[in-house]
TORVEXGU-996756 format. One line per 8 residues: their letters; for each residue x, y negated, z negated of C-alpha. Coordinates in steps of 0.02 Angstrom, whole numbers. Each point is the difference from the previous one (the first is absolute). Layout:
# TORVEXGU-996756
A	X Y Z; ... $
END
This chain:
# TORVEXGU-996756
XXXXXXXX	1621 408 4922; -50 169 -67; 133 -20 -130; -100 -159 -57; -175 88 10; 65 117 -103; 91 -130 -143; -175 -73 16 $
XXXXXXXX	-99 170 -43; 105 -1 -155; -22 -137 -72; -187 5 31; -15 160 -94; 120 -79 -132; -118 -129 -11; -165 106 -23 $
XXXXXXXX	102 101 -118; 33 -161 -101; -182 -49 -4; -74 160 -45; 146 6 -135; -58 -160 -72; -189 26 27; 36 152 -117 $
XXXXXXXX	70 -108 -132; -101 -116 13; -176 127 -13; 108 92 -153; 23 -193 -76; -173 -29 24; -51 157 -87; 125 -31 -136 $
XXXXXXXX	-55 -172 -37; -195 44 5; -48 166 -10; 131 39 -112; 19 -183 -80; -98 31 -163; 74 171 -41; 191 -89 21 $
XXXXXXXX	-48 -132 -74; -46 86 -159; 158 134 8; 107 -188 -8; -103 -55 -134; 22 199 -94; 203 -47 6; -7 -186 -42 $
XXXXXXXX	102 -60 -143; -40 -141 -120; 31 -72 -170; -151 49 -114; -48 -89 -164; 35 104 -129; -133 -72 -170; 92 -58 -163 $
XXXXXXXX	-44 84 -149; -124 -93 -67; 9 -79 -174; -66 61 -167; -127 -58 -103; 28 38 -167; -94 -26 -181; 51 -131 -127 $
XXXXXXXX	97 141 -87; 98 54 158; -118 165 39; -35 12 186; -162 -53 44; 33 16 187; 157 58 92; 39 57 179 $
XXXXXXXX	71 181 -2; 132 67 138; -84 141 126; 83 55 150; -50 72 175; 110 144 52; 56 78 167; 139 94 89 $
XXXXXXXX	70 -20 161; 45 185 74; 127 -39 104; 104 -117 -126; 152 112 -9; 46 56 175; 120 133 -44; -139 114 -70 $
XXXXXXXX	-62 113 120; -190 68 -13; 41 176 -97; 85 -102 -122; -117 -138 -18; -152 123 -22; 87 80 -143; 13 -176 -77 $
XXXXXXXX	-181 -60 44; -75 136 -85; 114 -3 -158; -72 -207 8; -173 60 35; 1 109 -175; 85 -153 -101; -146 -123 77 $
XXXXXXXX	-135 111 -43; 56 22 -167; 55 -185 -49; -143 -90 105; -134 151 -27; -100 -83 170; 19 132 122; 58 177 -2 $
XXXXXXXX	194 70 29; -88 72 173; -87 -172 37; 138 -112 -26; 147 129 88; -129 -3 152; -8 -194 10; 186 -12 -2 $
XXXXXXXX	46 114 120; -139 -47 108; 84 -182 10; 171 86 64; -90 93 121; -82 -157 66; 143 -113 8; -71 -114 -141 $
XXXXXXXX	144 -115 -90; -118 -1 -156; -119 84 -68; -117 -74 -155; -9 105 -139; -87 -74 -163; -72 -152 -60; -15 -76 -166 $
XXXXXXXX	164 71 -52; 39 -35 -184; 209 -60 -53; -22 154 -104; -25 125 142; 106 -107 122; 160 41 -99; -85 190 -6 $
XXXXXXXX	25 -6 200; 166 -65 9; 63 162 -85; -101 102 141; 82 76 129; 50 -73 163; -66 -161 -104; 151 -13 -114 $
XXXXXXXX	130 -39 142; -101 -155 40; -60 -67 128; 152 8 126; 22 198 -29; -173 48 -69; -127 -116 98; -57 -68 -180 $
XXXXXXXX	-87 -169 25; -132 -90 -132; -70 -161 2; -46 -86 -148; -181 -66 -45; -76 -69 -162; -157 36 -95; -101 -109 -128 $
XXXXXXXX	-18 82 -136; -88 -44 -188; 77 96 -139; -148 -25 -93; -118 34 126; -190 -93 -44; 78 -107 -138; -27 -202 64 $
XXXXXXXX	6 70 189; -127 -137 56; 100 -133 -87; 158 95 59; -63 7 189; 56 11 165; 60 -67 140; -33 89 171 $
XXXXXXXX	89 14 168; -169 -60 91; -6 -185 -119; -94 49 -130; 69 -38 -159; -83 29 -191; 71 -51 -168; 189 -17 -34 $
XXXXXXXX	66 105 130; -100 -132 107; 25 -168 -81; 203 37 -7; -2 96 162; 151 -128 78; 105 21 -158; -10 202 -22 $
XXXXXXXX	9 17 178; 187 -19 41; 97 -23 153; 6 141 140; 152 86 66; 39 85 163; 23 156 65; 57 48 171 $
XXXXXXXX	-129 129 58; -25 100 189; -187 35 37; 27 177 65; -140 122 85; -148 -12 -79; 3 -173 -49; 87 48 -141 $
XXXXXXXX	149 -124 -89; 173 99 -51; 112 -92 -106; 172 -24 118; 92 5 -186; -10 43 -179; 43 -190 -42; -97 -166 21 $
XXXXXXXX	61 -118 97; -61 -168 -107; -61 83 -156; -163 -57 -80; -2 -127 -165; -87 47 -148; -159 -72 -41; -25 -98 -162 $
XXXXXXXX	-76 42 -139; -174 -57 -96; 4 13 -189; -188 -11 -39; -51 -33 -178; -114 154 -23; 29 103 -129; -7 181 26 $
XXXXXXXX	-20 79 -168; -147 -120 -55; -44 42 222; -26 159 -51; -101 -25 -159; -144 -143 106; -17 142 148; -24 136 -117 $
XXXXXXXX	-119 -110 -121; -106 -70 152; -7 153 93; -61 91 -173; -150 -121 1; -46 -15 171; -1 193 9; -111 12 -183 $
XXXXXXXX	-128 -131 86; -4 53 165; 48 -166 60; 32 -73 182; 165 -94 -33; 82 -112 -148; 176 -72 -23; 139 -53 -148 $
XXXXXXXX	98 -150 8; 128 -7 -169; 96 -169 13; 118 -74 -105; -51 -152 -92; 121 -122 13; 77 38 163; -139 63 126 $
XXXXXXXX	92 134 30; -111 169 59; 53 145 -109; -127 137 68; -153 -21 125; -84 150 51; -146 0 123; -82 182 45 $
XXXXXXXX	-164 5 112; -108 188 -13; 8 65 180; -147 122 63; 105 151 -71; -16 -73 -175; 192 -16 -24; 53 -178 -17 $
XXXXXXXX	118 -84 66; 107 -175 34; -44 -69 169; -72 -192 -31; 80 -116 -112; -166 -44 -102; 101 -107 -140; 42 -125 143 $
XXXXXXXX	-129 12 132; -165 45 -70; -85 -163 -32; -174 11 -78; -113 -71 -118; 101 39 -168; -154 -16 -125; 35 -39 -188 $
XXXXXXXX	182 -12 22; -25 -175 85; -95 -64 -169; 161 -42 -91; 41 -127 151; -151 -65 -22; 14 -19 -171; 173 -50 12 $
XXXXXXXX	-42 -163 120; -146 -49 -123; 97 -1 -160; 163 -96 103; -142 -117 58; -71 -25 -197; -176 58 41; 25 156 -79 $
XXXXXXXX	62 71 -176; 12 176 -70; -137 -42 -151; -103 -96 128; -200 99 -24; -103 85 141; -160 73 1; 15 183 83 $
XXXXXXXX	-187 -9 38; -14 186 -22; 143 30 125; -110 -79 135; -22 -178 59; -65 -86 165; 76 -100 112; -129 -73 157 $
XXXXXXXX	-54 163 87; 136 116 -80; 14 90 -167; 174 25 -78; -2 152 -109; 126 70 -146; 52 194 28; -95 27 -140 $
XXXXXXXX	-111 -92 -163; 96 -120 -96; 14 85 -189; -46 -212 -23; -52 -161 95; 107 -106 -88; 201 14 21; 146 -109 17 $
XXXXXXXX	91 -8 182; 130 110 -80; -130 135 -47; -100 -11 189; 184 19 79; 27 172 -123; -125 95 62; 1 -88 173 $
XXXXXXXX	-175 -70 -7; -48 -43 183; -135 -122 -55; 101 -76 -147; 140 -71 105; -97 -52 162; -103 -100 -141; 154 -76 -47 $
XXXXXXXX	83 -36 154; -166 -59 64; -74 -135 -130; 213 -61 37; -5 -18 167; -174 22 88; 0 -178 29; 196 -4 51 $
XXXXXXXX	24 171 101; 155 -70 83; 73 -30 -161; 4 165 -52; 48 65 177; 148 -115 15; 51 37 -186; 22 206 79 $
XXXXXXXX	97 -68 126; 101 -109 -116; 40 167 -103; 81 54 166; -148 152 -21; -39 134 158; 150 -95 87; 87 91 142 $
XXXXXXXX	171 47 -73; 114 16 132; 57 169 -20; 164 76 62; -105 109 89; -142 -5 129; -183 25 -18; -50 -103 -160 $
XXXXXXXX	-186 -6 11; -91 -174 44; -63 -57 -155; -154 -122 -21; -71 -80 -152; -182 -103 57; 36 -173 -12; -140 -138 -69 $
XXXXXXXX	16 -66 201; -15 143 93; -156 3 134; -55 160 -120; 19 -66 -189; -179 25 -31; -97 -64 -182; 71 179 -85 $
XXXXXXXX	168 7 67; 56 -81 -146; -31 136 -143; -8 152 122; 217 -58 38; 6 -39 -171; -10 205 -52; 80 44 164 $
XXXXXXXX	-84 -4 146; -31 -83 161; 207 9 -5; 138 86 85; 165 55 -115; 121 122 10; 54 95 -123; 169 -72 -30 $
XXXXXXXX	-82 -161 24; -111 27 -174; 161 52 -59; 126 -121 11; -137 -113 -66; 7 121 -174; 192 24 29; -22 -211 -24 $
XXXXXXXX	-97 -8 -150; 111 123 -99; 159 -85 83; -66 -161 -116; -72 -100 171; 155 37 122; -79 75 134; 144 98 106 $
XXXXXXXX	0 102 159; -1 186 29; 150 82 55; 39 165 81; 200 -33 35; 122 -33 -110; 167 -25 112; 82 61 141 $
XXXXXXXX	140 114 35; 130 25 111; 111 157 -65; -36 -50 -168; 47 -151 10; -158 -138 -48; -9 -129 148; -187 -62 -32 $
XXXXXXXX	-67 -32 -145; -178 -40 -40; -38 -105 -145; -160 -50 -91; -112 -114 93; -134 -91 -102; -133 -44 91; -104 -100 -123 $
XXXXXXXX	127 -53 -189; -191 -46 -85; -143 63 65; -112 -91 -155; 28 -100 -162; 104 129 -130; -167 -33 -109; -90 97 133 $
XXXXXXXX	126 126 40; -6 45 -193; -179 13 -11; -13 100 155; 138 134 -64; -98 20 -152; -148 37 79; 63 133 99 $
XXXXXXXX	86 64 -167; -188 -12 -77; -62 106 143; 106 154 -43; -17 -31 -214; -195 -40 16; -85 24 180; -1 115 148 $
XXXXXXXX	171 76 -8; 0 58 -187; 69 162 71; 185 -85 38; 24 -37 -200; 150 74 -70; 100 -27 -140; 184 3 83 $
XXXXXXXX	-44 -142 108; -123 -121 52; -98 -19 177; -81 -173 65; -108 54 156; -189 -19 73; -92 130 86; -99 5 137 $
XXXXXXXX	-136 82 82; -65 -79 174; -129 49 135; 84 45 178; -82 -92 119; -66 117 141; 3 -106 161; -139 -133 -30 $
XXXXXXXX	-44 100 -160; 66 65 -159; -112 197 34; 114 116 101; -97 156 43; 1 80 -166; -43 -153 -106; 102 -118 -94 $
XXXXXXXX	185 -16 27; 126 -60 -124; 186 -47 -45; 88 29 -155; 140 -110 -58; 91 -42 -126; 153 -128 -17; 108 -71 -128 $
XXXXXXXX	155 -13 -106; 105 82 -139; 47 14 -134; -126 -161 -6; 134 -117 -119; 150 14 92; -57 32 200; 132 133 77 $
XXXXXXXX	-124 67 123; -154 -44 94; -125 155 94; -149 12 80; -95 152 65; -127 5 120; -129 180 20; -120 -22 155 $
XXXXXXXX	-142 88 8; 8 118 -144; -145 127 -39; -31 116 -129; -134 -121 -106; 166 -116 -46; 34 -163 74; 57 -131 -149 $
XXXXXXXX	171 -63 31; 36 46 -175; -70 156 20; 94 45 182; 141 -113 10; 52 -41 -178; 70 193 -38; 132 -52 149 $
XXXXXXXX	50 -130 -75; 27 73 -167; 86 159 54; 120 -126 112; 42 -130 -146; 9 143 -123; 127 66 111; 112 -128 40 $
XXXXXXXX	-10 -70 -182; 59 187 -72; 154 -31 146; 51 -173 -13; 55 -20 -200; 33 -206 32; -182 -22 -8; -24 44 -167 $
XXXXXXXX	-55 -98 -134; 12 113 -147; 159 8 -106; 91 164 -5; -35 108 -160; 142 45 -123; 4 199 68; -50 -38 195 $
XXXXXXXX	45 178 43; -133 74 -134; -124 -80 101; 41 41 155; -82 168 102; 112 129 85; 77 -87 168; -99 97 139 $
XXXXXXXX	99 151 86; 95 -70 166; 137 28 86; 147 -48 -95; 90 -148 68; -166 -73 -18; -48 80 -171; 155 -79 -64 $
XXXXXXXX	-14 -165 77; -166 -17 -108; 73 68 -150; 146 -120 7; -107 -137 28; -101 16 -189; 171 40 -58; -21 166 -42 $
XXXXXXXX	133 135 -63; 27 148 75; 122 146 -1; 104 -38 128; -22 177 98; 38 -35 179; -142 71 139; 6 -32 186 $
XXXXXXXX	-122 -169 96; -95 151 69; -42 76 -168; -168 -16 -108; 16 -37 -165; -122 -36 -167; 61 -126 -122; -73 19 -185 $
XXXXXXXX	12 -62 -163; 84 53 -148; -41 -41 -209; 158 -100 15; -53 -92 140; 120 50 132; -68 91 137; 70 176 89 $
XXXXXXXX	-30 91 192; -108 134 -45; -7 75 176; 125 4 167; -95 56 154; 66 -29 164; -163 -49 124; 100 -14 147 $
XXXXXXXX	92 185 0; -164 60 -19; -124 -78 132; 166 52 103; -40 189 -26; -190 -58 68; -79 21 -170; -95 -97 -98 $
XXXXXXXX	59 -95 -161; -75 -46 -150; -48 -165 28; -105 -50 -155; 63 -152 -102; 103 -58 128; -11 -200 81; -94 -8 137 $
XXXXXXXX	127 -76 90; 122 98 -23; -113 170 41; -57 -85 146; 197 -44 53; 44 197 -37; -138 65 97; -3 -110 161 $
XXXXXXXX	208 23 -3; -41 185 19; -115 -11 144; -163 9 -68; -155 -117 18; -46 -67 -163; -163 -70 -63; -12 -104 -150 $
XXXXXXXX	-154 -44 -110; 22 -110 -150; 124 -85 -62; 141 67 -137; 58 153 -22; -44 162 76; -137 67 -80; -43 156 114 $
XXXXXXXX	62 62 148; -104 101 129; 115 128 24; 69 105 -139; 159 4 -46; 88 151 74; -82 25 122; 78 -12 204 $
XXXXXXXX	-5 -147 90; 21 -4 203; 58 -165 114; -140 -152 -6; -77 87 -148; -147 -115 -46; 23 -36 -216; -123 -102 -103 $
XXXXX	70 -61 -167; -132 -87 -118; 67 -138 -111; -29 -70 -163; 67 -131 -122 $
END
C-alpha cells in the first residue's frame, strides 16, 4: 500500500512538473508572439529574399542628325560587405580597409580617407553584411574602384558589390527641353519623353536581392537573373544646329526687351516636319528658361496675323480682290458703340486691299471683311473653318492649347464681332496653329500637319516610320492661294516688315502686334500689354521653310512685330540659308572661291567637313579631331592651315584657351567636355570670352562666351 502511495506521490509531482514546464512555454510563447511579435517580425522581414525589378535602360531620343537630345546615363550605388572573405582575419582586413578608404576618397572625393576607413570598419565591428558607400557613381569611377584594393578580387574575396541605376540626362541641356520633356515615376509625363513613354521605356529584368538590417537590399550576385530589354528609340525631327541658332536668337530679344516669354517654331514646308522650337519663359531671377511649351499650348488672341485668313476666305469666296479700294478714314472708323483704330495715321485714305494688308491697317481690312459679310457673318465664319484655320492638330504630344475662333451662332457673336475677329480678336490660336495655316499658303494650298518624330528605332534598326499626313490637300482656290502669297511677299518689299529685305533671298511674312487681354481687360497693372509676332516663309519663290516668332510682353518703348520679332526671324533664315546650299537660287560664279570669306576657326574634323563641302583645296597637312585650325585663302585660290592649336591639351592643364573665332558649337562642346559651365550669348562665333586667355581655371568654373556672326 505504501509502495502505491508512494508510485502515486511521483507521478503527482511528475505531473505538476509537466504543467509548470508547459505553463513556462506557453507564458515564453505568449511573450514571443506579442510582446516580442513586432520586433521578430521585422528581423524576418530584415533577412527576406525576393526577386527585385531591376529598370531597363531607357531609350534615347535623338535629333534628326543623330545628336543626342536625351539619353539615360549608367550610375551605380556602391557597398562592401566586411565579412565577404572569411579567411581574412581583422589585422589583415584593417590594413586593407584603410588602403580602400584612401583609393575612395581620392576617386569619389565625398568623404575623407578617415571618414570612409571609419564607416567600413565600423560595419565589421557591427556584424553588418553590407555597408553603403556612395551614390550616383559614374561608369568612369566605377572601373576606378574595381582597381581599389580589397575591391579588385570581387565580390567573393573583396566584398565588392554595385548595383546599377540610370540617369536622364540632356546633352544639350536647355535646348528644346520642354518639347524634349519628361516622364516621371509619380504619372506625370511632358513632351516626348511623355507622349513615347511605353516605347522608350523597355522591359524590366530581375535581380535576386536579400533585404538585410536596415531595410537595406544587397544584391545575392553580380549577374541578373532575367536581364532587362533595351528601350527603343525616338528620332525627332529637330534640328540641333538651326536649335541652337532659334534659342540663341529668341533669348537675344527677349533679354534686349525685357520680355515675359516668346517662342520659335522653324518647320519645313512641304513635310510638317519641326526643325527647331524653342520656348524660354523669364523667371523672377531674370534668367530664362524652357519650362512651358508656349508654341503648342499658349492659345490667345493672335492679332494681325489672323488678317491673312481673313483675307484668304474673302478672296476664295470672290468678295474680295487685291486692287479692290477702301477708305482708311484717317485710320479710324465706327462700328455701333465701338471705334476701330489703325496703330497709327494712314500716309492716305485711299488704298487698294493689297496696300491696307502692307502696313496692316486695322480699319482697312475690318472695312473689307465687313461691307463682305456683315449681312452673312456665318459665311465668313464657316469659310475659317473650311480653311481648316485655329484647328486642334493632334499633336504627338500632350497639352495643345484649346483653340476657339467666335462663330456667327455663338450666344456671344455680338453686332462687332465681325470686324473685331476679322484683325484678330475675340479668337483663340496657338501658335503653331497660325502657323501651319502660313506653312499652307507657301506649301501652294496643301495644308499638312506638324511633326516632332520622324521614326523609331530599335538598335538602329527603323521599325516605325512616320510619314506626311495632310490634313487639308486645298485649303482655297490656287487663285487665292496666289494672291495671298503675294501679299505677304508685299508686306516685307512695301509694308511693316521692310526690315527683312535682303538681296540673297526673299521673305513673305506679316507682322503683328496685339493687345494681351488682362482678365476681363486688355490694362494689366502697368498699362497696355502687347504681343509681337511675326510668321512666314522663305526664300518667298520656292518655300523650303516656314517660322513664326512670338515676344510677350516686351518693354523698352518697342512693341511692333517687325520691330521685336522680325530680327528673329531674319537672324534664323539668314542662318539656315548660309548652311543649307540646296536653297539657293543664284548660279555659282566662274571663281566661287574668290568670293568666298575665310571658313571660321573650328575644330578640325569639322573645319574640314565645311571646307570639303564648297570644294575647297587645301594642303593636305594632317592635324588631330581635337585640334583648332583656320582655313584661308590664297591669290591662287587654294586655301592653307595657318594655325594648329590643340584646345583640348590645354583646358586639360586648367588654363584657359584662346577661344576667339572659334564656332560656337564647337567652343561650347570643348568647354562643357572639360567640366566647366558655359554660357552662351549670340549666335556665331566667339566673339569674347569673359575670361582671358591664360589665365587658371578651377572645377565648375562659370565661362561666358559672347557670339557674333
Amino acid at each position: 500500500m505504501e509502495s502505491n502511495k508512494h508510485i502515486l506521490r511521483r507521478v503527482y509531482v511528475v505531473y505538476i512538473f509537466c504543467c509548470v514546464f508547459a505553463v513556462a512555454i506557453l507564458s515564453r510563447v505568449f511573450f514571443v508572439q506579442i510582446a516580442q511579435g513586432e520586433k521578430w517580425k521585422m528581423e524576418a522581414e530584415n533577412f527576406m529574399v525576393n526577386e527585385l525589378d531591376i529598370e531597363a535602360v531607357r531609350g534615347n531620343i535623338f535629333a534628326v542628325d543623330g545628336s543626342l537630345l536625351a539619353t539615360s546615363l549608367p550610375y551605380y550605388e556602391v557597398g562592401i560587405d566586411p565579412f565577404a572573405n572569411s579567411f581574412i582575419d581583422d589585422a589583415e582586413f584593417q590594413d586593407s580597409a584603410r588602403a580602400l578608404a584612401k583609393g575612395l576618397a581620392y576617386v569619389l572625393a565625398e568623404k575623407s580617407e578617415r571618414d570612409y576607413a571609419r564607416l567600413i570598419l565600423k560595419a565589421r565591428k557591427d556584424g553588418d553584411r553590407y555597408q553603403l558607400l556612395a551614390r550616383n557613381v559614374s561608369f568612369k569611377q566605377l572601373q576606378e574602384l574595381k582597381k581599389l584594393p580589397l575591391f579588385r578580387v570581387g565580390k567573393y574575396k573583396g566584398g565588392f558589390i554595385y548595383v546599377q541605376t540610370n540617369k536622364r540626362e540632356l546633352p544639350f541641356r536647355m535646348l528644346a527641353a520642354r518639347t524634349i520633356g519628361y516622364a516621371r515615376p509619380d504619372g506625370l509625363k511632358v513632351g516626348l519623353e511623355g507622349a513615347y513613354d511605353s516605347v522608350l521605356t523597355g522591359i524590366s529584368g530581375k535581380r535576386l536581392m536579400r533585404k538585410i538590417a536596415g531595410g537595406v537590399w544587397m544584391p545575392l550576385n553580380n549577374d541578373n537573373e532575367i536581364e532587362p530589354q533595351h528601350g527603343k528609340d525616338v528620332v525627332t525631327t529637330i534640328d540641333i544646329n538651326i536649335q541652337d541658332v532659334a534659342e540663341n536668337a529668341l533669348m537675344n530679344s527677349l533679354s534686349a526687351h525685357d520680355a515675359k516669354y516668346g517662342c520659335v517654331v522653324l518647320m519645313e514646308v512641304t513635310t510638317g516636319e519641326i526643325r527647331a522650337i524653342a520656348n524660354l519663359t523669364r523667371k523672377d531671377s531674370g534668367v530664362y528658361q524652357e519650362d512651358f511649351n508656349y508654341a503648342i499650348a499658349d492659345a490667345r488672341e493672335p492679332g494681325s496675323t489672323f488678317k491673312l485668313a481673313s483675307l484668304l476666305v474673302a478672296m476664295n469666296d470672290g468678295v474680295a480682290k487685291l486692287t479692290d479700294k477702301v477708305d482708311l478714314n484717317s485710320g479710324e472708323y465706327k462700328y455701333f458703340d465701338r471705334t476701330m483704330k489703325d496703330s497709327h495715321p494712314p500716309k492716305k485714305n485711299e488704298v487698294t486691299l493689297e496696300e491696307a494688308f502692307w502696313e496692316s491697317s486695322n480699319v482697312g481690312i475690318s472695312r473689307i471683311i465687313h461691307r463682305a459679310y456683315a449681312k452673312q457673318p456665318k459665311q465668313f465664319t464657316d469659310g475659317l473653318d473650311q480653311i481648316g484655320f485655329g484647328k486642334q492638330l493632334g499633336l504627338s504630344i500632350a497639352g495643345e492649347g484649346k483653340s476657339r475662333i467666335k462663330n456667327a451662332g455663338d450666344k456671344d457673336w455680338y453686332g462687332t464681332s465681325l470686324p473685331w475677329l476679322s484683325i484678330g480678336y475675340e479668337s483663340l490660336i496657338t501658335p503653331l496653329q497660325t502657323l501651319t495655316l502660313y506653312n499652307a499658303v507657301a506649301n501652294n494650298g496643301v495644308m499638312v500637319k506638324p511633326r516632332l518624330v520622324k521614326e523609331i528605332q530599335d538598335r538602329g534598326k527603323v521599325v516605325e516610320s512616320f510619314p506626311i499626313e495632310i490634313i487639308n490637300p486645298a485649303i482655297a482656290k490656287p487663285e487665292a492661294v496666289a494672291a495671298a502669297q503675294q501679299l505677304l511677299e508685299g508686306v516685307v518689299q512695301n509694308g511693316t516688315a521692310k526690315s527683312l529685305k535682303n538681296t540673297s533671298y526673299r521673305v513673305a511674312g506679316k507682322t503683328g502686334t496685339a493687345q494681351v487681354a488682362q482678365g476681363k481687360g486688355y490694362k494689366g497693372a502697368n498699362g497696355v500689354t502687347y504681343q509681337a509676332s511675326f510668321v512666314g516663309y522663305f526664300p518667298a519663290d520656292k518655300p523650303k521653310y516656314s517660322c513664326i516668332v512670338i515676344v510677350n510682353a516686351p518693354s523698352n518703348d518697342a512693341y511692333y512685330g517687325g520691330v521685336v520679332a522680325g530680327p528673329v526671324f531674319k537672324q534664323i533664315a539668314d542662318r539656315v540659308y548660309a548652311t543649307e546650299l540646296d536653297i539657293h537660287n543664284a548660279q555659282p560664279s566662274k571663281n566661287p572661291i574668290a568670293e568666298l570669306p575665310s571658313v571660321k576657326r573650328g575644330l578640325y574634323a569639322h573645319t574640314m567637313l565645311a571646307a570639303n563641302g564648297l570644294m575647297l583645296k587645301t594642303n593636305g597637312e594632317s592635324f588631330s579631331e581635337s585640334d583648332v585650325i583656320d582655313l584661308k585663302k590664297t591669290d591662287s585660290g587654294a586655301v592653307y592651315q595657318s594655325s594648329k592649336v590643340n584646345v583640348e591639351s590645354i583646358l586639360k592643364k586648367k588654363t584657359m584657351p584662346d577661344m576667339r573665332g572659334m564656332v560656337g558649337a564647337d567652343a561650347l562642346f570643348l568647354l562643357e567636355s572639360a567640366g566647366y559651365r558655359v554660357r552662351i550669348k549670340g549666335a556665331g562665333s566667339v566673339k569674347s570670352q569673359s575670361v582671358p586667355m591664360g589665365t587658371a581655371l578651377k572645377p565648375n568654373d562659370e565661362i561666358e562666351l559672347e557670339l557674333s556672326l
